[in-house]
N, C-alpha and C positions, 0 to 999 in steps of 0.2 A: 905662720897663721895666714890665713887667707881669707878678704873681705870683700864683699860686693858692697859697698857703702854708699847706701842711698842710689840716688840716680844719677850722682854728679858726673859719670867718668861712660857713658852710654853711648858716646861715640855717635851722635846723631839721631840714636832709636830715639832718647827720651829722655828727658830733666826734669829737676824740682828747681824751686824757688833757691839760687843761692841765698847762702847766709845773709841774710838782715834787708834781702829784698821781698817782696811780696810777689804772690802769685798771682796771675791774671788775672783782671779782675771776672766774676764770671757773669755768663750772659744766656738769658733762659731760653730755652729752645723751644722755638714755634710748636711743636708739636702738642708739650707740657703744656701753653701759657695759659688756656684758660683752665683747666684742672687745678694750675696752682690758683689763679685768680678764685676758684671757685671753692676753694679750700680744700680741693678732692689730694690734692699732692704738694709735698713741701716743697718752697721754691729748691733751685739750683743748688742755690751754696749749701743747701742742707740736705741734698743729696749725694754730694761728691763726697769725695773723703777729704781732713783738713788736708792734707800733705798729696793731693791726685797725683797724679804720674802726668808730666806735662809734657806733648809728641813735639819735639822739633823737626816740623815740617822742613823749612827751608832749608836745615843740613844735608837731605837727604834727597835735594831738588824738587820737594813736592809743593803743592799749594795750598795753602788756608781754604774752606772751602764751606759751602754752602749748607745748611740743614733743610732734610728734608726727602721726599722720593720714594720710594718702591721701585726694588732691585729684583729683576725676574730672571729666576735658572731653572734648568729643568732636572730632574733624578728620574733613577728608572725603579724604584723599592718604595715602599713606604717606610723600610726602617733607615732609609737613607739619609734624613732629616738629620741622624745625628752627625753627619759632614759640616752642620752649620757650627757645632762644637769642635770640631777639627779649623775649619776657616775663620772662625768666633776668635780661637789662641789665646785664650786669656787665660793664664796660666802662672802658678806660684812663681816661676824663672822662666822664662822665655829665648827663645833665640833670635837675633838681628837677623839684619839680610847680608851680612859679614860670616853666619855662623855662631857666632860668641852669645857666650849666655851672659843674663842681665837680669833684676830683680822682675817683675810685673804687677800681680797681684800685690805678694811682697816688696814693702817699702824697702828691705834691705834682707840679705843673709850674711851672717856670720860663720864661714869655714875655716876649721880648726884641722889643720890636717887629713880632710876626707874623711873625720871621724865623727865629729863634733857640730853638729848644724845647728845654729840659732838663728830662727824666723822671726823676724820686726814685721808687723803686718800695720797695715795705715789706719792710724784712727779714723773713726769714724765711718769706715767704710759699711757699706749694707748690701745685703741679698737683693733681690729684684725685686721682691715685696715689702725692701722699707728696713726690714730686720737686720738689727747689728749683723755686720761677718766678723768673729770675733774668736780665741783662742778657745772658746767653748766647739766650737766648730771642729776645730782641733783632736780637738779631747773623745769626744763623741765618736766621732771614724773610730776614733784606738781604740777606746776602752767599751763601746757599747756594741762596734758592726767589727772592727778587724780580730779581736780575742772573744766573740761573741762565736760559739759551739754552732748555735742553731741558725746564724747568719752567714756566716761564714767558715764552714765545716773543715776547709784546706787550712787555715790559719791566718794570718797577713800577706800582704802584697810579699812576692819572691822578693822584689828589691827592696825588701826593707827587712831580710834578712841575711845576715854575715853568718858564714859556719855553720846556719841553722837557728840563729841566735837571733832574737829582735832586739830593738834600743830600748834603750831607758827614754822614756819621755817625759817631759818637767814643761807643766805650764808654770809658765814666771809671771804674768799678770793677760789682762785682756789681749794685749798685742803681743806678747813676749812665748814664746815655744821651743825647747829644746829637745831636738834626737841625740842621743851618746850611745856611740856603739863600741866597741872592746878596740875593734880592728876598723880600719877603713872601711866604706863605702862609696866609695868614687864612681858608682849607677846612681845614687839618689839623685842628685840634684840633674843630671840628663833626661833621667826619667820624668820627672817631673814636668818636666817642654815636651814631652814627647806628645807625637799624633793624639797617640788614644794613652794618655798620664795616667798611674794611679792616684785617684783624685783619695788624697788622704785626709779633707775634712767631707764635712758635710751639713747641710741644713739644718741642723738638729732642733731648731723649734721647731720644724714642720715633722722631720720624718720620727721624732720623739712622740708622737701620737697614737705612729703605729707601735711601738716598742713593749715587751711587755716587762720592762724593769722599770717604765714608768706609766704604765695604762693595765687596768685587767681587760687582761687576751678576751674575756669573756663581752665584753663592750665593744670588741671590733668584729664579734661572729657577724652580725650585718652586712658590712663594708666584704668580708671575709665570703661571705655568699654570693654578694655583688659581683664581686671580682674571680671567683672561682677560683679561691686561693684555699688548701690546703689547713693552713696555720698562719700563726703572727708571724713569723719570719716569711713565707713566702711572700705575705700580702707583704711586709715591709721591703721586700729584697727587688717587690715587683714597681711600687712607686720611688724604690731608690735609683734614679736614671739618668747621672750628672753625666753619662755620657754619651748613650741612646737617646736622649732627649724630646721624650716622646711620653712625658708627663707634663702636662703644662701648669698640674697644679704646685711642680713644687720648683721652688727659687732657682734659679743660678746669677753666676756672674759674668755670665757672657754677653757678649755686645748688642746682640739680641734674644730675645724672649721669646716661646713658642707660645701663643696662645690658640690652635685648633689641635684638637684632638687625633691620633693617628687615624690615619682612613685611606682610601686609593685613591684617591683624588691629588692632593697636595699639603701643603701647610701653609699657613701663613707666621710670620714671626715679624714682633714689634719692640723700637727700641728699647734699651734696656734704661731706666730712669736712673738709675744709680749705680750704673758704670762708673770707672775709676779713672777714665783717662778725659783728659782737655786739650786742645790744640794751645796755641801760644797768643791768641786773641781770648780765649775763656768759653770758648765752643766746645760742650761737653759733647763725646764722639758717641756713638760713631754718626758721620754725619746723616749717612742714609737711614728714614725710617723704618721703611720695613722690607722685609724680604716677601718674595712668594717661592715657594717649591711648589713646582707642578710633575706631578709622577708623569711618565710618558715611555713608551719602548723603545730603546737604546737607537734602534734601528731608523726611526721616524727622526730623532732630536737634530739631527745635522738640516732634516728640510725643514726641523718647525722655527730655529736657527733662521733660516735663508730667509723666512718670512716677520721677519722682525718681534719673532717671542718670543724672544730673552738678550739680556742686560749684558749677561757674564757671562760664558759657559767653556768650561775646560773639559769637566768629567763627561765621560759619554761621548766624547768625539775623539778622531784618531785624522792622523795624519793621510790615511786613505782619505779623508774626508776635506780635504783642502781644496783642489780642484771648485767641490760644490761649492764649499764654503767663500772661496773668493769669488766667484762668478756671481756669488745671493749679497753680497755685500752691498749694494747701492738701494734695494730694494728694504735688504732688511737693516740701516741706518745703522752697521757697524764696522768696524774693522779685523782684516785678522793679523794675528800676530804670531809668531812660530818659537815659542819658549822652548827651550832643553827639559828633559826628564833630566832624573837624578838620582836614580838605580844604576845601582854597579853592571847592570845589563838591562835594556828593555825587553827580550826575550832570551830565558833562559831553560833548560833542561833540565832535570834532577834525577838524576838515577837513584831510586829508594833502595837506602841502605838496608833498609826496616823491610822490604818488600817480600809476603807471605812464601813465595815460592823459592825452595833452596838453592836451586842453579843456578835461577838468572840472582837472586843476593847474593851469593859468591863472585859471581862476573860483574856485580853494581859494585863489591866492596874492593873489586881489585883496580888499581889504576892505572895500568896497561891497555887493561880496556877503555874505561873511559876517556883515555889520551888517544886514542887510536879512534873513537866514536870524535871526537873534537876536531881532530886534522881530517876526516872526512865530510867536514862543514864548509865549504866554498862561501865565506861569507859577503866578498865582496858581491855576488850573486844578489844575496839576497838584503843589499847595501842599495844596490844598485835598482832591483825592479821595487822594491817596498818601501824605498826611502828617497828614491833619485838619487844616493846617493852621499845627500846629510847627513847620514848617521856613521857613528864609527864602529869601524870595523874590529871587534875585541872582543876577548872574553871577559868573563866575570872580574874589577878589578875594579883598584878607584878610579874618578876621573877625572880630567882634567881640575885642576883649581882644590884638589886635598892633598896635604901636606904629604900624601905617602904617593901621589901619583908616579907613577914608572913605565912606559912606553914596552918597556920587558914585562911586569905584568900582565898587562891587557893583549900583548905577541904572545904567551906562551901559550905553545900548543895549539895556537888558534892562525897557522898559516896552512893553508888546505895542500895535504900531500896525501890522495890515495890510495900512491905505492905505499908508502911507509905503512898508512894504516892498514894495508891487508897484510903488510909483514907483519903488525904487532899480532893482530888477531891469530895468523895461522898458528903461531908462537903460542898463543895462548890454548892449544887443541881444538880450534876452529876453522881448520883448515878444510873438513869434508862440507859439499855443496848439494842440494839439491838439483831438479833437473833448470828452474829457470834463475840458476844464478845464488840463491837463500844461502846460508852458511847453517852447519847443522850443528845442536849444540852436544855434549857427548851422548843423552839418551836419547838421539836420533829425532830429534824435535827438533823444527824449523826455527832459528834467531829471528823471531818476532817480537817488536818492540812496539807496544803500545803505548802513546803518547796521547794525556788527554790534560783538555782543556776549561777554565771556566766557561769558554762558549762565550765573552764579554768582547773581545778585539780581533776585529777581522785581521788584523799582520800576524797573530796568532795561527791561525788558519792557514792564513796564506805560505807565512814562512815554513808549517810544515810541511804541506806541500812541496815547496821544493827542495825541505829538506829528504823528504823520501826518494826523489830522486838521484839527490847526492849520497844517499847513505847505500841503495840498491849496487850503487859501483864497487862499495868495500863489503857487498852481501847479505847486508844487514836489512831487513823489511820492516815498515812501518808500515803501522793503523794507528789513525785519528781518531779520535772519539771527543768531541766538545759536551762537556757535562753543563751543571750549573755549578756557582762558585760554592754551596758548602755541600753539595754533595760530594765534587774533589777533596775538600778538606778533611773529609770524611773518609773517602776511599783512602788518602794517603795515609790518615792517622792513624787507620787500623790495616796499613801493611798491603792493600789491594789495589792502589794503584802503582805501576808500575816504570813509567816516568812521564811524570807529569811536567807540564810546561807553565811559567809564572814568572815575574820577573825576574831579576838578578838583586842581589842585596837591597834592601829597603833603602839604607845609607852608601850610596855611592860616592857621597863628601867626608869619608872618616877622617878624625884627625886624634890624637896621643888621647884627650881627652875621654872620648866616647867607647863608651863600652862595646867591645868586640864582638858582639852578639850574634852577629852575624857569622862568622868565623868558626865555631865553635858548637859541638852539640849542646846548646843551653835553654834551647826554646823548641816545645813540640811544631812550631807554625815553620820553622826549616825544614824544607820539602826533604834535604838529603837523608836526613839522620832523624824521622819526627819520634820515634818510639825513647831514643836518647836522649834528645832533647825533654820530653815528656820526664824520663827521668832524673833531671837535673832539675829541671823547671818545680816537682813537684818531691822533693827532695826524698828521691825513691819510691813515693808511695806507688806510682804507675810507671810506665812502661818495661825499660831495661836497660843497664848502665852500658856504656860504650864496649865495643866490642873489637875495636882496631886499632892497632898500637896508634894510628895517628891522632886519629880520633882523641883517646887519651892523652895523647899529648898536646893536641890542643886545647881541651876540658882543662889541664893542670896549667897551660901559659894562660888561658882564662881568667882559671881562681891566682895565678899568681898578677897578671892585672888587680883583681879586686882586692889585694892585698899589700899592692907598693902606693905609696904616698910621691914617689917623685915620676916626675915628668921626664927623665933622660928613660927610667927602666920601663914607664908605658908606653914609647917610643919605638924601644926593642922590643918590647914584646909584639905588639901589633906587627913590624918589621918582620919577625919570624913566622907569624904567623901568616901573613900574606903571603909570605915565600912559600909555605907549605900550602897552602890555598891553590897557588898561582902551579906550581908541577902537580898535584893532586886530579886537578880539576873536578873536583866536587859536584861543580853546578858548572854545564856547558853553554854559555856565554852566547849568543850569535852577532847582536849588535849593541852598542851600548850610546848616551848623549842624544836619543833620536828625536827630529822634530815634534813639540807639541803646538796645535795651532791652540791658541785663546781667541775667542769671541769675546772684542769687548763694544759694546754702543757707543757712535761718533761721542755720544753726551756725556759717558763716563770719564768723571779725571784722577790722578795717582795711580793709575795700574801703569806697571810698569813694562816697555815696551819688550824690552830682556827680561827675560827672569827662569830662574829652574822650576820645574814644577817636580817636588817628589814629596813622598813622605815622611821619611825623616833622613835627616833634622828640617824642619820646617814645614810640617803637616799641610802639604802643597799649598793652599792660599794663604796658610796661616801666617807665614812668616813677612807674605804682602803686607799685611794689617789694610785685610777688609774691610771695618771702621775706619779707615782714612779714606775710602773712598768715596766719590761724591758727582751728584749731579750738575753738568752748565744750567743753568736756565734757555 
């Protein structure tokens, strides 16, 4: 059996009160005091929950710090707001800056062999409107939106079902909830920290309004016209948005609050009064008041940056952008700092397995080819003009600092030998050429390879460029084409784009733990295999099950992961899987670890001077814990 107990053993993220001490005392935050004085809001201590989650700053070299400020960054979307719920990370388990998961939300879990999860949540705690958060919270998600036909037409979250099978769920009292599933689930609890979590409770005084098992549908036709909604479930599906967060009327528990409505302009967001966490002096977090999002075009945010508007800013700049960025440093009163991503590549290639056209999917599914398209990538090239140099030179693999990192890994197939790769190709019946050089495929059609882009990062760009270069030596022609990001998603999901360009694994820090997801056809948003993915993800209903013994055989080391309880046999399996990964080459790799600059303001303090920036594990700022950040005076 296995226990997360309490907070005591958090390794520096965070503490409770040991046994038969008390908790800091606590201390009401400027912002609240006359609200509370004026009886608009309950003090402090009746905001927190009794048992808060208490940050030990000083294990972790940071500082006690100040309330108080407006923190300015800039997005280039208006649906982009919902990144402040990514950087927010307040989350039922969460992950350190170690990696290691730890209760959050949840005062404690109890794991029973990967099978058996019981969630303690903290008394007392409440929504951002005052409202208990409470196992009814719980209940609601399950039984009214996830087995709810007209809300949710697919059924529950994938990861909350085994063999097709969902748990049993037992609320045990207001804080007490139990999942029991037949067989392991060893995705729940990872999921659950993850970037974009399935959020398995929900506000249920508020979005129980919209509901029509406890309202007649016929009293929301108003609201229902307002909104140009359909029916109750759309209107409900439409203010349900714990992670878009771009309703401001309805609660969450994040560190800040969206109070302006979507629009092109910006958002503004204000702290959250009944947040769960305290520093070790009784300073409910997070210390800074309020954020601003200002929308702006990707292209403009590096000079608006240099001119001292904005606080914080990672998203939307790139390491092309350093030069400027440290030369505006004095003018615009911040510093830069050059963090790591944390993608198994920062620029990667995917040959669609799934791609509409039957020759070049034959030549995607074979791996002769793709091994031979890999060694004709000069990466130190493009190491050297796009990075100076910082970045490493590898393909798709993990990186330095995960437990599976391997220097043969990230070497395979990725040392640039042209002769070889025109040996593989001729081999493969691509030996006939046109007149300037083209390799022709057997119906006499020119090896064009179209590579397209979200059109978001100029070293996207650039790198192809010089990979068309390198690739014209072993006969192969490219065209660029930069799209926008969901029109690609789009072309690749249904089989028309042809090899699009996008990072390299999400999790480039995998460890025995983490679900292989990446690895494996299990998710249609894997550029290689989306139509298989699609059909695993949605258990058959859409695309089309694997079609290549590998393939297959990583889908079964997969479900055999989500079926062992020990940590020696999730070890191997990941092991083999990489191995097959790593001579496959799936996804072509060019550089991996590359610089990221962070913009932070001389006045901002706890950001930390190193740090990875990726998506998961630690939903790029998330795992900072941007509530500990704070203004000097």
């Amino acid at each position: 059996m296995k226990r997360f107990i309490g907070l005591l053993f958090l390794l520096g993220l965070a503490m409770a009160a040991p046994p038969g001490q008390a908790a800091p005392a606590l201390q009401e935050t400027p912002l609240f005091a006359k609200d509370v004085a004026a009886g608009k809001l309950p003090p402090v201590a009746e905001r927190v929950p009794e048992d808060p989650l208490v940050v030990d700053l000083a294990a972790r070299g940071r500082s006690i710090g100040t309330q108080g400020g407006t923190l300015r960054t800039f997005i280039t979307r208006p649906r982009d707001v919902r990144y402040m719920v990514v950087w927010g990370y307040a989350r039922l388990v969460a992950y350190d800056d170690k990696y290691d998961l730890h209760p959050d939300l949840l005062r404690a879990v109890d794991n029973e062999d990967d099978r058996i999860y019981t969630f303690h949540l903290r008394r007392g705690h409440r929504w951002s409107d005052g409202a208990p958060f409470t196992t009814e919270d719980f209940r609601y998600f399950w039984e009214d939106v996830a087995l709810n036909p007209d809300l949710s037409p697919g059924g529950p979250p994938e990861v909350m079902l085994v063999d097709g099978k969902p748990p049993k769920v037992t609320v045990i009292d207001e804080v007490t909830i139990r999942y029991e599933w037949d067989t392991p689930n060893p995705r729940f609890l990872p999921a659950l920290a993850a970037a974009r979590p399935p959020f398995i409770y929900r506000p249920a005084h508020y979005l129980s309004q919209f509901h029509a098992k406890y309202v007649d549908p016929a009293t929301l036709e108003p609201l229902m016209a307002e909104r140009k909604a359909r029916n109750w479930a759309q209107l409900h599906n439409g203010l349900d948005n714990l992670y878009n967060n771009d309703n401001p009327d309805e609660p969450t528990l994040q560190p800040w609050v969206t109070v302006s409505a979507m629009n092109s302009q910006g958002y503004e967001l204000t702290r959250n009064p009944y947040y769960h966490r305290i520093d070790a002096e009784g300073h409910q977090l997070p210390y800074i008041d309020h954020v601003e999002l200002t929308i702006a075009a990707a292209g403009l945010i590096p000079q608006k940056v240099t001119l001292g508007e904005a606080d914080l800013q990672v998203r939307s700049i790139s390491f092309s952008d350093a030069p400027v960025l440290k030369q505006g440093e004095g003018r615009g009163k911040y510093h830069t700092w050059l963090w790591s991503t944390g993608y198994g590549s920062d620029i990667a290639l995917y040959p669609n397995q799934n791609y509409n056209d039957p020759a070049l999917r034959e030549l995607f599914r074979t791996a002769d080819f793709r091994r031979a398209l890999s060694l004709g990538v000069r990466r130190t090239t493009i190491n050297k003009t796009l990075y100076f140099g910082l970045a490493k030179e590898a393909n798709v693999a993990p990186l330095r600092g995960s437990p599976f990192y391997d220097p043969a890994l990230s070497a395979a197939w990725a040392d640039h030998d042209a002769e070889r790769a025109n040996a593989m190709l001729d081999a493969l019946g691509l030996g006939k050429r046109d007149g300037d050089g083209t390799r022709l495929l057997p119906d006499g059609k020119r090896l064009e390879i179209v590579i397209e882009s979200a059109g978001e990062r100029p070293e996207e760009a650039d790198a192809i460029e010089l990979l068309a270069e390198m690739w014209a030596e072993i006969g192969v022609k490219v065209i660029y084409r930069p799209l926008d990001r969901d029109i690609l998603r789009n072309k690749v999901y249904s089989g028309q784009s042809m090899m699009p360009v996008w990072y390299g694994w999400n999790n480039g820090l995998p460890t025995p733990e983490a679900p292989p997801v990446d690895l494996a056809p299990v998710e249609q948003t894997n550029f290689s295999w989306p139509e298989w993915g699609q059909y695993t993800q949605s258990n058959g209903l859409a695309g089309e099950p694997p079609q290549t013994d590998v393939a297959k055989r990583l889908l079964e080391l997969f479900h055999d992961w989500e079926r062992t309880s020990q940590d020696k046999r999730r070890r191997e399996i990941w092991e083999e899987m990489l191995r097959i990964q790593a001579d496959e080459v799936f996804a072509i790799g060019l550089v991996s670890a590359a610089p990221q600059p962070a913009i932070v303001a001389d006045t901002l303090r706890n950001v930390p001077e190193q740090a990875i920036y990726a998506w998961e594990p630690g939903a790029q700022l998330g795992v900072l814990r941007m509530d500990e950040f704070w203004f000097a005076p």
